[in-house]
TIFI-951931 format. One line per field, with one value per residue: x, y, z of N, C-alpha, C in turn; residue number from 1. Coordinates in Angstrom, 1 decimal. Example, Ala and Ser with C-alpha at 12.3 -4.5 7.8 and 13.67 -1.06 7.14 Angstrom:
2
n_x = [13.2,12.8]
n_y = [-5.7,-2.2]
n_z = [7.8,7.1]
ca_x = [12.3,13.7]
ca_y = [-4.5,-1.1]
ca_z = [7.8,7.1]
c_x = [13.2,12.9]
c_y = [-3.3,0.0]
c_z = [7.8,7.9]
k = [1,2]
END
This chain:
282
n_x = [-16.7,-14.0,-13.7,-13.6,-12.9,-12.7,-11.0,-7.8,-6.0,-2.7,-0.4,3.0,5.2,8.0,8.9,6.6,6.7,8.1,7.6,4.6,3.4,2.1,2.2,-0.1,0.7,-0.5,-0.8,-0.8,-2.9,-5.1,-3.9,-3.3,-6.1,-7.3,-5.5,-6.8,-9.2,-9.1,-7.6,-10.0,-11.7,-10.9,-10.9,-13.4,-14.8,-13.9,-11.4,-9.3,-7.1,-4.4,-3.8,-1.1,0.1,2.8,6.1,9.2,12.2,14.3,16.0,15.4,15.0,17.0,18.8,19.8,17.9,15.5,12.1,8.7,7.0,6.5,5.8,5.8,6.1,6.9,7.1,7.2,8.3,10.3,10.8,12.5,15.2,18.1,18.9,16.6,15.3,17.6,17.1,14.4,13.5,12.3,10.9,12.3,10.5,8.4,6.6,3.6,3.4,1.1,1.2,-0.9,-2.8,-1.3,0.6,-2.0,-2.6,-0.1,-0.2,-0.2,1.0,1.1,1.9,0.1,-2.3,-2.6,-0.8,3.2,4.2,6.9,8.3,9.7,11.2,12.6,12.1,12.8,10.7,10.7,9.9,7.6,6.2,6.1,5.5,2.5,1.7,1.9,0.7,-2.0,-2.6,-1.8,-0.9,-0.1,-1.1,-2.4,-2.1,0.1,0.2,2.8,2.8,5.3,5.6,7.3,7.6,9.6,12.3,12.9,12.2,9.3,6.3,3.4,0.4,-2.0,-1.4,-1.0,-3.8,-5.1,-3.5,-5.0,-7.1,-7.1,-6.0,-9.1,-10.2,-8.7,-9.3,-11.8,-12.4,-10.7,-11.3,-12.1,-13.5,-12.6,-12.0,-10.7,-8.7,-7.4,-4.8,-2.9,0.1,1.5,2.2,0.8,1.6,5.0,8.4,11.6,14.1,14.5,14.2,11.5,11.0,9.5,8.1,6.7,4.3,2.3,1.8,4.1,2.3,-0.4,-2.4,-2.1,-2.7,-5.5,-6.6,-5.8,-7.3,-9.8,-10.4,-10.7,-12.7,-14.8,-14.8,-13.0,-11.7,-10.6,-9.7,-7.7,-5.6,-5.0,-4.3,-2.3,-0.3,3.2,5.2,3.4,3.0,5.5,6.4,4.8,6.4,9.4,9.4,6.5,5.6,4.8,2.3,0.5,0.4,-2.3,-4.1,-4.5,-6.2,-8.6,-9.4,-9.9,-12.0,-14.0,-13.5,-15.5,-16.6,-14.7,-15.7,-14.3,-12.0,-9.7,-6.5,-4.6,-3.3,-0.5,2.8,4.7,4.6,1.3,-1.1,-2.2,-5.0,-7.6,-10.3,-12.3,-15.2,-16.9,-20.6,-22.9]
n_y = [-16.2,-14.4,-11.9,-9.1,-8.0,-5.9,-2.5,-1.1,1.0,1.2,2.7,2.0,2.5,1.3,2.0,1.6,-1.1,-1.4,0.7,-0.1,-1.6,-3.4,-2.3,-0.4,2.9,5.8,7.6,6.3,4.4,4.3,4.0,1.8,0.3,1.0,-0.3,-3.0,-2.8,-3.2,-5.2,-7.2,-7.1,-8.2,-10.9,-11.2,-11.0,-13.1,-13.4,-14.8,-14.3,-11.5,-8.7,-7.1,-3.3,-1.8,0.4,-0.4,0.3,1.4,-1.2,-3.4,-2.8,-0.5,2.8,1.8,0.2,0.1,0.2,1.2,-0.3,-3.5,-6.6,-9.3,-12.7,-15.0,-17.7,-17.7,-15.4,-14.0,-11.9,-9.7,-7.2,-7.6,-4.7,-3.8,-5.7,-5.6,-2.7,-2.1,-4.0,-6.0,-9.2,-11.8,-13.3,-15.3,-15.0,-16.3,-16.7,-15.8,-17.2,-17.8,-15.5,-13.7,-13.7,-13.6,-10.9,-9.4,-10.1,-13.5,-14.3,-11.9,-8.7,-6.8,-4.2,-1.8,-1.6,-1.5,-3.7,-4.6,-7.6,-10.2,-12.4,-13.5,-12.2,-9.8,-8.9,-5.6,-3.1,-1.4,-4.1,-6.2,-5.0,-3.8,-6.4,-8.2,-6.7,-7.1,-9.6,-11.7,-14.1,-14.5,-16.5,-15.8,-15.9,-13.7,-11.1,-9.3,-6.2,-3.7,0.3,2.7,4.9,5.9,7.0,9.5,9.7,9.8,7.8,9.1,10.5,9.5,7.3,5.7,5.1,4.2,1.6,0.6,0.4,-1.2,-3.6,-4.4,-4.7,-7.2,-8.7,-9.2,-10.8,-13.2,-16.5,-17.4,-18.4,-17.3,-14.7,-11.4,-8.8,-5.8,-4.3,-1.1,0.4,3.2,6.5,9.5,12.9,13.1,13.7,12.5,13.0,15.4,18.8,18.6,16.2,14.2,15.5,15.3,16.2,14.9,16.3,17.0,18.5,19.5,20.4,19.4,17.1,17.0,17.9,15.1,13.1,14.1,13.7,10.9,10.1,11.6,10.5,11.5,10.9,12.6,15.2,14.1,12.9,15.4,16.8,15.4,16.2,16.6,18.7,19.6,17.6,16.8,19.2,18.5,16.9,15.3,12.3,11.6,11.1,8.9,8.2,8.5,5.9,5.2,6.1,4.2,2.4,3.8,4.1,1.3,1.1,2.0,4.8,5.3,7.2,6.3,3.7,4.2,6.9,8.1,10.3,9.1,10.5,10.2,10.3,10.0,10.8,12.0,8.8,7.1,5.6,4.0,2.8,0.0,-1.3,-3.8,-3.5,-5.8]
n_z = [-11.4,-10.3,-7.4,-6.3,-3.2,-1.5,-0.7,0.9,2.7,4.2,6.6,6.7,8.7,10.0,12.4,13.8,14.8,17.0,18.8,18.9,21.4,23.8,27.2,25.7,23.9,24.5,22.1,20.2,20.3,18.5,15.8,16.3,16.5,14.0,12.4,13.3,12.6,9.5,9.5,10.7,9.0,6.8,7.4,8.2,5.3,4.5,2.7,0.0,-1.5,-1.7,-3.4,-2.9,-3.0,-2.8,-2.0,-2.6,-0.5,-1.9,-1.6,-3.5,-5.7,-7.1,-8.3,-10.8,-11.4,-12.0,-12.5,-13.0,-12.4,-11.1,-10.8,-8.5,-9.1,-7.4,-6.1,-3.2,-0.8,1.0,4.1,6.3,6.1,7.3,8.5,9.2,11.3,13.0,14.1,14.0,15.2,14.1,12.5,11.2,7.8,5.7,3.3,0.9,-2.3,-4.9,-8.0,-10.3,-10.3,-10.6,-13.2,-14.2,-14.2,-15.9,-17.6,-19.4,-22.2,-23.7,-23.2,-20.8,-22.3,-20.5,-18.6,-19.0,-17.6,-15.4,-14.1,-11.4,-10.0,-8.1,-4.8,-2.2,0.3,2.0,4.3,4.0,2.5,4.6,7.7,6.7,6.3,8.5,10.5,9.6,8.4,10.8,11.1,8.6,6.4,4.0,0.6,-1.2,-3.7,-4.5,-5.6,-6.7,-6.6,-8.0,-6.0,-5.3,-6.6,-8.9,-12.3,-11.7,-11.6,-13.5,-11.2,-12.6,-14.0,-11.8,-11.3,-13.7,-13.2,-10.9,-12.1,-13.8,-12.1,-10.6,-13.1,-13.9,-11.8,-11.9,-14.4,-14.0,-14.0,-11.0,-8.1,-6.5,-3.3,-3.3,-1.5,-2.0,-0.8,-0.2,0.7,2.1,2.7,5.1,4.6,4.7,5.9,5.7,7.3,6.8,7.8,9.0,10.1,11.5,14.3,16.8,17.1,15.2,11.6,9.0,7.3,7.7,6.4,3.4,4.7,4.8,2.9,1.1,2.8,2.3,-0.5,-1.0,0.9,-0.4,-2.9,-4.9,-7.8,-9.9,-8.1,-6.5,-8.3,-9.3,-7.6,-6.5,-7.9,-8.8,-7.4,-5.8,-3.9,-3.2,-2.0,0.8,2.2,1.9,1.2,0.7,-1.9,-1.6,-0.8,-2.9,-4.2,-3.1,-5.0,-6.7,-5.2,-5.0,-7.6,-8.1,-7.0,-8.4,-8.0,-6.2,-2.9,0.0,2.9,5.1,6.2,7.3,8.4,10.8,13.6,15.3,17.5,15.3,11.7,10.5,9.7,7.5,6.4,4.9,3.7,1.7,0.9,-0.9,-1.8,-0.5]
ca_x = [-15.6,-13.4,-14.6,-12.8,-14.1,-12.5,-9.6,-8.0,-4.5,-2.4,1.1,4.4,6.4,8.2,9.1,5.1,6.4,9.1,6.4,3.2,3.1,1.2,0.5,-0.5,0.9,-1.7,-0.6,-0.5,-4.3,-6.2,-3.1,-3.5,-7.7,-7.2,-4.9,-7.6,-10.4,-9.5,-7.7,-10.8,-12.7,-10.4,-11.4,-15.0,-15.2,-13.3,-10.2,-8.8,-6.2,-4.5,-2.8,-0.3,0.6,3.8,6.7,10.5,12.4,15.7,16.7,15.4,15.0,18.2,18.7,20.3,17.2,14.0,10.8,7.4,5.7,7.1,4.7,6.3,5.5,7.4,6.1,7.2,8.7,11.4,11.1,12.2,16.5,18.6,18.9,15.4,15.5,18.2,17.2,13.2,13.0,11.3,10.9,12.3,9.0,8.3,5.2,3.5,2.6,0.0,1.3,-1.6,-3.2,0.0,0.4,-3.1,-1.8,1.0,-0.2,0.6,1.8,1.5,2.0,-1.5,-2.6,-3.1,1.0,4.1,4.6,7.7,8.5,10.8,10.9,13.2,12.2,12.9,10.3,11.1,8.9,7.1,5.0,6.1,4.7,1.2,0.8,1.9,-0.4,-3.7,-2.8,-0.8,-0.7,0.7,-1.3,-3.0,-1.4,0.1,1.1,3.5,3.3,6.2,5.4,8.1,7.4,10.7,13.0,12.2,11.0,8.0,4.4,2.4,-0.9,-2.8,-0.9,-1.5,-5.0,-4.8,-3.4,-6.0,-8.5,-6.4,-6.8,-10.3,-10.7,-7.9,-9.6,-13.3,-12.1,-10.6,-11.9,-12.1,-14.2,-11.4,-12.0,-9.6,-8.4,-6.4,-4.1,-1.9,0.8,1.9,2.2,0.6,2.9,6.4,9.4,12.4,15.8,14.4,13.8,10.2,11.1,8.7,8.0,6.3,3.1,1.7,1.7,4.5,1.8,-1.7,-3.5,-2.2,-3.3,-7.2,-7.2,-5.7,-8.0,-11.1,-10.4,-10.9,-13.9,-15.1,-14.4,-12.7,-10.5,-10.0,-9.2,-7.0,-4.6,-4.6,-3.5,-0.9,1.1,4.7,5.4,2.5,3.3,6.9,5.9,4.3,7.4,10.1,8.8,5.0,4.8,3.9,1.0,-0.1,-0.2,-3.9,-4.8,-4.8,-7.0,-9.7,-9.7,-9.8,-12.9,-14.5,-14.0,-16.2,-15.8,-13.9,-16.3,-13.5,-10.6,-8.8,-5.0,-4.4,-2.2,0.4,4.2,4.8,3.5,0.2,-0.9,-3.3,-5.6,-9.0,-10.8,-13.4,-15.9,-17.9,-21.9,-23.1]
ca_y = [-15.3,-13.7,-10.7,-7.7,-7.5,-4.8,-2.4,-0.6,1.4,1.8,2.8,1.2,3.0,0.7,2.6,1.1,-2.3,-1.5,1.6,-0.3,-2.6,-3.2,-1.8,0.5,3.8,6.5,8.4,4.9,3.2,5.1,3.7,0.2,0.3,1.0,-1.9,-4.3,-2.5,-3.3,-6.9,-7.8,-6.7,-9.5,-12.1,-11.3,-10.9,-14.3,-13.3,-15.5,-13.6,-10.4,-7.9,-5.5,-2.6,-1.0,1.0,-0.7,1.1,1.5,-2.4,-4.7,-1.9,0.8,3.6,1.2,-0.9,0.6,-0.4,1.8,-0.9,-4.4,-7.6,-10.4,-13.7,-16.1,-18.7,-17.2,-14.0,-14.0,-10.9,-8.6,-7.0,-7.8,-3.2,-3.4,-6.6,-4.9,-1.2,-1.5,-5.1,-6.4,-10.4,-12.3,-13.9,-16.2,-14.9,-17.2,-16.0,-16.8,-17.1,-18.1,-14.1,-12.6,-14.1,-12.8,-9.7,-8.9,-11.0,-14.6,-14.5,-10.6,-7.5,-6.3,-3.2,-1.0,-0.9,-2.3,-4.6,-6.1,-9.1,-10.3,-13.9,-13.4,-10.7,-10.1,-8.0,-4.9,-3.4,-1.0,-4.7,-6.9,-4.3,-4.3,-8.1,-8.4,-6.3,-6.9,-11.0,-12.5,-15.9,-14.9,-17.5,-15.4,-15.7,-12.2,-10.7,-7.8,-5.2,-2.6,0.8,3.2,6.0,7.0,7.9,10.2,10.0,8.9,7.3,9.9,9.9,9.1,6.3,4.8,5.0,3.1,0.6,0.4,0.0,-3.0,-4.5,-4.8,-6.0,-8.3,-10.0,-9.4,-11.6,-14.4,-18.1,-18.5,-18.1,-16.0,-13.4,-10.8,-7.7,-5.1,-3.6,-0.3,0.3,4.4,7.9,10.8,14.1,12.5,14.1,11.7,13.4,16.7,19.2,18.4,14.6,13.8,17.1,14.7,16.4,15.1,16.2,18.0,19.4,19.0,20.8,18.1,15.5,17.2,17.4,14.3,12.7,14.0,12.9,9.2,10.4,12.0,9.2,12.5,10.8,13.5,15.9,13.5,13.0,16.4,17.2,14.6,16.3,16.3,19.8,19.5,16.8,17.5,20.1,17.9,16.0,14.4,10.9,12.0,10.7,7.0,8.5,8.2,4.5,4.8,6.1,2.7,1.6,4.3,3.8,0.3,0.7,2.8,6.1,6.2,7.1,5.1,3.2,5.0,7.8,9.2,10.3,8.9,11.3,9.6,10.5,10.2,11.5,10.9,7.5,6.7,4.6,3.9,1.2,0.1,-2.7,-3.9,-4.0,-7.2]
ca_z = [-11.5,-9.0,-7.2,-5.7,-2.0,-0.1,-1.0,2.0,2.6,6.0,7.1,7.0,9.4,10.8,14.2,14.8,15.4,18.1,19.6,19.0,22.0,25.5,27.1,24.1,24.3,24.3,20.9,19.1,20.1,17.3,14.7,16.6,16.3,12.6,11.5,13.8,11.7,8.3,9.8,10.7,7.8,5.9,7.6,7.9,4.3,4.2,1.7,-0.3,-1.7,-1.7,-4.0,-1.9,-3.8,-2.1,-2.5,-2.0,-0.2,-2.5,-1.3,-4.1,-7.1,-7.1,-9.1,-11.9,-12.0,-11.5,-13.1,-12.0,-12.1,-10.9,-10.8,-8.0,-9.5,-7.0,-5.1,-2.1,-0.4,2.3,4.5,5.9,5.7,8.5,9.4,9.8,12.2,14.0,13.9,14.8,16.2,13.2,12.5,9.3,7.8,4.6,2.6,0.2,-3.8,-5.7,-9.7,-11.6,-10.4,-11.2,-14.5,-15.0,-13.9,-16.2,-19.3,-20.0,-23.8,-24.2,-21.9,-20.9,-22.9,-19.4,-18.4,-19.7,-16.3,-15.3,-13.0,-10.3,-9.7,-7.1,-4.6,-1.1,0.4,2.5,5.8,2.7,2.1,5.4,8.3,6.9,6.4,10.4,11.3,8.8,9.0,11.6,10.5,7.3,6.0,3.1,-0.3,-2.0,-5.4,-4.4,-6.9,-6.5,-7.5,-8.0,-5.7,-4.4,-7.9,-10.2,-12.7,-11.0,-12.9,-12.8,-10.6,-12.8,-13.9,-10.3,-11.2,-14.4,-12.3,-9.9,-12.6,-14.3,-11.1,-11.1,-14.2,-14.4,-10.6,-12.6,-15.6,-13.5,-13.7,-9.9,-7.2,-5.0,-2.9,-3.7,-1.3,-2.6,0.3,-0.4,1.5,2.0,4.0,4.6,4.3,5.8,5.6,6.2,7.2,6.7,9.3,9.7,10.6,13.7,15.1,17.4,16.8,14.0,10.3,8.6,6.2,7.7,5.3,2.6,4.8,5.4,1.7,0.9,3.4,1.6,-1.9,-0.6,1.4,-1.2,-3.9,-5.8,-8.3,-10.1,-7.6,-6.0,-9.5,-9.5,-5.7,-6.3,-9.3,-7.8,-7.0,-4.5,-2.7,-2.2,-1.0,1.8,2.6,0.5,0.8,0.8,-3.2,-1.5,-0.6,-4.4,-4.2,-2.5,-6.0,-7.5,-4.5,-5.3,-9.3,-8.3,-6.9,-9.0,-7.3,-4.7,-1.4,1.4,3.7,6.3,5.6,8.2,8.9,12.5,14.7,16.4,17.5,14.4,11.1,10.3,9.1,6.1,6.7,4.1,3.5,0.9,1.1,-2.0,-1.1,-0.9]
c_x = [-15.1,-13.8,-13.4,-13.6,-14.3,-11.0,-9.5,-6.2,-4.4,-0.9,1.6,5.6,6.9,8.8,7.4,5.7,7.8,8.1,5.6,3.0,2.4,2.6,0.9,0.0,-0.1,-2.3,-0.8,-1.9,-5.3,-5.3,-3.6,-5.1,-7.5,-6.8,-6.5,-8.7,-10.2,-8.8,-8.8,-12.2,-12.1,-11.1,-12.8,-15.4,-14.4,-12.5,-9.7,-7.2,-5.7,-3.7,-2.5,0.5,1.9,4.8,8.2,11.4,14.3,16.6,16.9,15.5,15.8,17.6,19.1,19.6,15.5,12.4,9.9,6.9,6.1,6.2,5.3,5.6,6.3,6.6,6.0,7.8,9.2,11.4,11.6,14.3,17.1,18.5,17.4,14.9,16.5,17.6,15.6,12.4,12.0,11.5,11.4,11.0,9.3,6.3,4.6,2.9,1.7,0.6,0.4,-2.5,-2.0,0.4,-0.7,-2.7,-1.5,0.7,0.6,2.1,2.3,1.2,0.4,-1.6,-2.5,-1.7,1.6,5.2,6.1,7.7,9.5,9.9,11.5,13.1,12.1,12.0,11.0,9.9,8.1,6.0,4.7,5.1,2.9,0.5,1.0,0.8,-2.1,-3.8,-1.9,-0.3,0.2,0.0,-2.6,-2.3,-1.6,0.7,1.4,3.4,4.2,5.8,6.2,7.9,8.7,12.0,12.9,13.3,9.9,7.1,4.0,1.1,-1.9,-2.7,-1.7,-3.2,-5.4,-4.4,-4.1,-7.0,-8.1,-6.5,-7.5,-10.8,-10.3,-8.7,-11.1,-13.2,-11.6,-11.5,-11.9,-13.5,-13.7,-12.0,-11.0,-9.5,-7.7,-6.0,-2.8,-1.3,1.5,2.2,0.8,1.8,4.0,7.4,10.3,14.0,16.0,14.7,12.7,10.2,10.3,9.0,7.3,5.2,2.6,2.4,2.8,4.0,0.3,-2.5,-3.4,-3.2,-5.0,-7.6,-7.0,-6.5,-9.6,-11.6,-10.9,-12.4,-14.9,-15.9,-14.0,-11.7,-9.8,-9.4,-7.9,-5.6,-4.2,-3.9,-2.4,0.0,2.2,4.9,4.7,2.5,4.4,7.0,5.6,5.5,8.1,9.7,7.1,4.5,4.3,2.6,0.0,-0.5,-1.6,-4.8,-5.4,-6.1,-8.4,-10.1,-10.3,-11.5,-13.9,-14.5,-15.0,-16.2,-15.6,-15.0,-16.0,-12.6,-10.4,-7.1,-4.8,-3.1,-1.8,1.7,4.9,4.3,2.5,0.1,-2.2,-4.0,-7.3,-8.7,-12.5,-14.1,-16.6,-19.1,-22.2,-24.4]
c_y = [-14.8,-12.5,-10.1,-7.4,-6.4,-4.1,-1.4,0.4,1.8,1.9,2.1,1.5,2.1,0.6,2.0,-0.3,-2.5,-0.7,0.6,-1.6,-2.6,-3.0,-0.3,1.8,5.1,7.0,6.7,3.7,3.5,3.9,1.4,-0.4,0.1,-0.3,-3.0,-3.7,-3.4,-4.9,-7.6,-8.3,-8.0,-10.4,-11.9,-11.0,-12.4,-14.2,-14.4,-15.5,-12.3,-9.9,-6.9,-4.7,-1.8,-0.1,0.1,0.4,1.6,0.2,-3.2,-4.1,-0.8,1.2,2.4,-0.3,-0.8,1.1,0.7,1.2,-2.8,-5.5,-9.1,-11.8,-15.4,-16.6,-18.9,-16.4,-14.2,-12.3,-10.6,-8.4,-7.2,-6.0,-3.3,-4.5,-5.7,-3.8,-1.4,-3.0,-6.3,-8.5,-10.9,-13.4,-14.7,-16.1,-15.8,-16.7,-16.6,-16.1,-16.9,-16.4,-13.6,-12.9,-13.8,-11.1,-8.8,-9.5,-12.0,-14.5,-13.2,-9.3,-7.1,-4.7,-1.9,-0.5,-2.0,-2.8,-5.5,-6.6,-9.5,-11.8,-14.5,-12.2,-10.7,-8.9,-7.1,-4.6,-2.4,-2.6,-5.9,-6.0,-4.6,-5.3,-8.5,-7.9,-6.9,-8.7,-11.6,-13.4,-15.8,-15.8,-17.1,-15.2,-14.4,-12.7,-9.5,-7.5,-3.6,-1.4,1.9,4.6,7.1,7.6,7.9,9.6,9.1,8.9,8.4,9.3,9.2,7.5,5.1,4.4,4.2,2.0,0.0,-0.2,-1.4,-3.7,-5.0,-5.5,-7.1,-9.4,-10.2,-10.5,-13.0,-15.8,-18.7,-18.2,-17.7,-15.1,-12.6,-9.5,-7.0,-4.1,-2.6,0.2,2.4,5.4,9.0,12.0,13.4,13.0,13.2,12.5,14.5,17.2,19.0,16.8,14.5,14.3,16.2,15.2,16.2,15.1,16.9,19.1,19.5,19.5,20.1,17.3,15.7,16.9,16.1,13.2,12.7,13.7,11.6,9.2,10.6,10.9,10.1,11.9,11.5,14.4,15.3,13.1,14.4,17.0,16.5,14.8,17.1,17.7,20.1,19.1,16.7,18.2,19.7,17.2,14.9,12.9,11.0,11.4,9.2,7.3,8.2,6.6,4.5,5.1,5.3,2.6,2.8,4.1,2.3,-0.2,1.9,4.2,6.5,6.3,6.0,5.1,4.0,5.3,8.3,9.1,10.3,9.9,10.1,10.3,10.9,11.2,10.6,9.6,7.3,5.4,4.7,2.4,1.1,-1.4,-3.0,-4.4,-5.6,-6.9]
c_z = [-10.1,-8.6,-6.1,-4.6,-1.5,-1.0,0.5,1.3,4.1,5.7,6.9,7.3,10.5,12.3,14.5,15.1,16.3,18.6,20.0,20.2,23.3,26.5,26.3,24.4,23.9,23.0,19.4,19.1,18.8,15.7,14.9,16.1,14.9,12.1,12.1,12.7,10.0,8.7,9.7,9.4,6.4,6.0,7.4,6.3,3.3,3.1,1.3,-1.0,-1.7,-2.6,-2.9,-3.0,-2.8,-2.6,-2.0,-2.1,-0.7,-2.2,-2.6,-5.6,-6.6,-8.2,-10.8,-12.8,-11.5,-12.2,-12.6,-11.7,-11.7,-10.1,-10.1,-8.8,-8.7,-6.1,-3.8,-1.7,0.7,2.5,6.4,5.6,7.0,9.1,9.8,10.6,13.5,14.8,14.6,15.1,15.7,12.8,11.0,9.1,6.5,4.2,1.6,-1.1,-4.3,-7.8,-10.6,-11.2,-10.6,-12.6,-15.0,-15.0,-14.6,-17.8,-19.5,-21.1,-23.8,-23.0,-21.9,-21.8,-21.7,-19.1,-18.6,-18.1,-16.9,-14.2,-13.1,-9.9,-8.5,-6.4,-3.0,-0.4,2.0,4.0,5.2,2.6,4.1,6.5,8.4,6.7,7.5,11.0,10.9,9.2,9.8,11.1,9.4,6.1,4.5,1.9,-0.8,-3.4,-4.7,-5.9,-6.0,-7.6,-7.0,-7.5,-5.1,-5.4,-8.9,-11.1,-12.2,-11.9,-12.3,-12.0,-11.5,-13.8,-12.9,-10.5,-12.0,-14.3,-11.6,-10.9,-13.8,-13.5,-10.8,-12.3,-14.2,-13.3,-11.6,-13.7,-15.0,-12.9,-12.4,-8.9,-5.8,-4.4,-2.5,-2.5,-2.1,-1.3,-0.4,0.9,1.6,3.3,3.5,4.0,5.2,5.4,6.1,6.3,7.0,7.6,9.5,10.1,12.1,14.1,16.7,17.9,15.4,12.8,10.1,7.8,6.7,7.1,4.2,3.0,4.9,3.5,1.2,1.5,2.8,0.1,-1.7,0.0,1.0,-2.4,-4.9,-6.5,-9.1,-9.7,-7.0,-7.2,-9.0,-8.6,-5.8,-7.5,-7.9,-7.2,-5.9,-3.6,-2.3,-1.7,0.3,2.5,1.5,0.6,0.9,-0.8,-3.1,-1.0,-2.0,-4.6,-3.6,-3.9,-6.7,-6.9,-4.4,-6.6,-9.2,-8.0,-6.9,-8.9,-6.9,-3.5,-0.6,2.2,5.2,5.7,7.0,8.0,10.9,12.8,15.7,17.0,16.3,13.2,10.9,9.7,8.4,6.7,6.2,4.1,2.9,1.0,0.4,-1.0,-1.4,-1.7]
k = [1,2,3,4,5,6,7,8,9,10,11,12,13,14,15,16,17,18,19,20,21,22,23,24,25,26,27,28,29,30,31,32,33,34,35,36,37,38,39,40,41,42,43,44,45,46,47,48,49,50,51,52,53,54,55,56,57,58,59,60,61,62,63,64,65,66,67,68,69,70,71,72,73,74,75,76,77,78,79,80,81,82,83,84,85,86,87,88,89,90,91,92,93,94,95,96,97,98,99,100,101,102,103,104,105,106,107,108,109,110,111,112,113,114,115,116,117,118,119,120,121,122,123,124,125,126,127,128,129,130,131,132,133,134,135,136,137,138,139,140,141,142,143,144,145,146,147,148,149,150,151,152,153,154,155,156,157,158,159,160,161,162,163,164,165,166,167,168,169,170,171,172,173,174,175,176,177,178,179,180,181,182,183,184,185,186,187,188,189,190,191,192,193,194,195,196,197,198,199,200,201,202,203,204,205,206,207,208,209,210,211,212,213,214,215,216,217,218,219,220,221,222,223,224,225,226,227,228,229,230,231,232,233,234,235,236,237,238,239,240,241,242,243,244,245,246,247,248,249,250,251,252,253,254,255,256,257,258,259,260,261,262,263,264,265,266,267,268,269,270,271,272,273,274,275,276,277,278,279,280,281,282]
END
């Protein structure tokens, strides 16, 4: 059977890939260290495939078409949008899918029992899933299943949704007839406010007492406290796009709720940046 190696979660602010370059800027080596940490942790755990859980960023799902839960099943992924080529210097790429795990996924004949998944056969991904496959694999050369999970208009899945998620994941890779080795990479924030007034104080967190506790739920392996820290009123509180932070809940349920191997919120220029990562024992 297939086995669930590693789950992780990092940033995808895409001001890191116009910043992030040599020579390294002081506030940005901690964010850079991180991506090489759980990069490397791919390969040395020799991946075969990945699920990326992310959030799109109002491009491919609008208000007039927006799923919580959306299961890519093409055979390959054209990214990223020409504003964010222009705007933060970003590269158009060609991702490769893997079907026959995403059809396990979402249920062949019949919807899985866990959530009422839809699927995009045509999907262009955004810098939400592109970003952290630049950074985690260069090459590109590791087949994904994007799952899109609707963090940015309400009515949003609840948390604990996200977690029911995570733990469909698991099983669905545990049940699979192969001999894959599966990551599971989530894509998010800590507290971020976009367009607010706390937009990149250029110290830091808009909320950092979110991010210490949000930080220790993973640490922890608290998946209950962490549902619960993340009902909405809480995290808006932290910054109006702060509910992609919820996406790392999957990637704790997924792996059973217990603590991250590594949690931190890197300080940069920016706001902070998420960054766990789980490693099944051998």
């Amino acid at each position: 059977m297939a086995e669930l190696v590693m789950a992780a979660a990092t940033p995808h602010n895409p001001l890191l890939w116009r910043a992030m370059v040599e020579p390294m800027p002081d506030d940005l080596v901690g964010v850079r260290a991180n991506f090489d940490l759980i990069g490397t942790t791919i390969e040395d755990l020799g991946v075969d495939v990945i699920i990326e859980i992310g959030t799109d960023h109002i491009r491919q799902f609008y208000a007039d078409n927006s799923p919580a839960f959306v299961v890519g099943k093409a055979e390959s992924y054209h990214g990223t949008y020409e504003n964010e080529v222009r705007t933060f210097g970003m590269e158009y790429v060609e991702v490769t899918g893997h079907r026959e795990l995403a059809d396990l996924i979402t249920g062949r004949e019949v919807l899985t029992e866990a959530i009422d998944f839809a699927v995009s056969h045509e999907w262009r991904l955004d810098h939400g899933f592109i970003i952290p496959l630049q950074y985690l694999t260069p090459a590109l050369d590791i087949p994904v299943v994007p799952i899109h999970v609707n963090a940015a208009l309400p009515p949003l899945p609840s948390p604990r949704r996200f977690a029911a998620l995570g733990e469909h994941l698991r099983a669905t890779v545990e049940r699979w007839e192969s001999d894959a080795r599966v990551a599971l990479i989530t894509s998010g924030h800590m507290a971020t406010d976009i367009g607010g007034p706390r937009q990149f104080l250029g110290h830091g967190s808009p909320d950092p007492a979110f991010d210490a506790e949000a930080v220790g739920w993973m640490r922890d392996g608290d998946l209950e406290a962490a549902i619960h820290g993340c009902r909405y009123d809480r995290i808006m509180a932290a910054g109006n796009v702060t509910y992609q932070y919820v996406n790392v809940i999957a990637a704790l349920a997924a792996m059973g709720g217990r603590p991250a191997d590594f949690a931190e919120a890197t300080e940069s220029r920016f706001a902070s940046s998420p960054f766990f990562l789980w490693k099944e024992p051998r």
